[in-house]
C-alpha positions in Angstrom: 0.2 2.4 -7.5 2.5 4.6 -5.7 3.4 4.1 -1.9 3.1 6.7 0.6 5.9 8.1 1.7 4.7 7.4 5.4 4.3 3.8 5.0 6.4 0.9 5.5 7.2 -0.8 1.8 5.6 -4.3 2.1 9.0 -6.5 2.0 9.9 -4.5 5.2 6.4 -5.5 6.6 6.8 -8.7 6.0 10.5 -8.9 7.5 9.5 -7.4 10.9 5.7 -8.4 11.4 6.4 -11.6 12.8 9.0 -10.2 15.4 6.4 -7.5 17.1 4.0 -7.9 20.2 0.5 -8.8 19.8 0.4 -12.0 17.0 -2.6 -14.0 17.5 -1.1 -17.2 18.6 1.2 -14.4 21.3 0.7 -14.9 25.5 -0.2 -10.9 25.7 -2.8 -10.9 23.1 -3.3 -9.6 20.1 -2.2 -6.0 19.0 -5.1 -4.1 17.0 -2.9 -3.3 14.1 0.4 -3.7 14.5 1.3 -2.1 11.1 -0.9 1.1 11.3 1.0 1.5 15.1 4.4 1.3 13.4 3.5 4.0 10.5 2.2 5.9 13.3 5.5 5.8 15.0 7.6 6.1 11.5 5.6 9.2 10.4 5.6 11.0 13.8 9.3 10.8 13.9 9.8 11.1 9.9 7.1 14.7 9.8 9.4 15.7 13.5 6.2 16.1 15.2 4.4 16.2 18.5 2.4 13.0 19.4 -0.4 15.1 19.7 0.0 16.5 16.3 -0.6 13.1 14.6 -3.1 12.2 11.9 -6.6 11.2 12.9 -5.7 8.1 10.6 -3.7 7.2 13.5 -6.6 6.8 16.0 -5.4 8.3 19.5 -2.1 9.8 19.8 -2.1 9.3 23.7 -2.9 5.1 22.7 0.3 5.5 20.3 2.4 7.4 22.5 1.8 4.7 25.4 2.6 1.5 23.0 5.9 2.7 21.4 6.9 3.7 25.3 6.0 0.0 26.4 8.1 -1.2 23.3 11.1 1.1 23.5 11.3 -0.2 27.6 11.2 -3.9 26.3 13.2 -3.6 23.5 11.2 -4.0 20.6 12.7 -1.2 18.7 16.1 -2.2 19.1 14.6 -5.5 17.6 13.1 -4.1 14.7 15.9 -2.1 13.3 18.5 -4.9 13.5 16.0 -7.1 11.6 15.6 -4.2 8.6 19.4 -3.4 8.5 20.3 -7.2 7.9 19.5 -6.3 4.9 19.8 -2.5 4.4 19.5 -0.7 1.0 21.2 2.4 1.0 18.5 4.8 -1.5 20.4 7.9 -1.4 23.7 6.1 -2.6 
């Protein structure tokens, strides 16, 4: 099976997933998918596109637009990248 190019591999999945917003046992709530947000988010900025020009596979683009807003403000981002470059693999070296 090949992986999209658009999704995150699982080892990274499993590195970040318990860091986001939204787990069950979480204060806020739970998230819908967590994943499928963050693919949203990788692909928009991956393809350089609008919001609006998103996937359908992405549900709403407004919806997606609005969460990565709320986490860029609280830092969830910032949080996220320094838990995947702990242990970075270069693929174009």
């Amino acid at each position: 099976m090949t992986q999209r190019r658009d999704a995150l591999r699982e080892d990274q999945w499993q590195r970040i997933k318990d860091f986001l917003p939204g787990r069950e046992w979480h204060v806020e709530g739970t998230a819908k998918d967590n994943r499928l947000f963050v693919e949203a988010v990788l692909y928009r900025y991956r393809a350089g596109i609008a919001w609006r020009d998103l996937p359908e596979r992405f549900v709403d683009f407004r919806v997606i637009h609005t969460r990565h807003t709320r986490w860029s403000t609280r830092g969830v981002w910032q949080r996220i990248f320094e838990r995947l470059a702990e242990n970075a693999v270069n693929e174009y070296g």
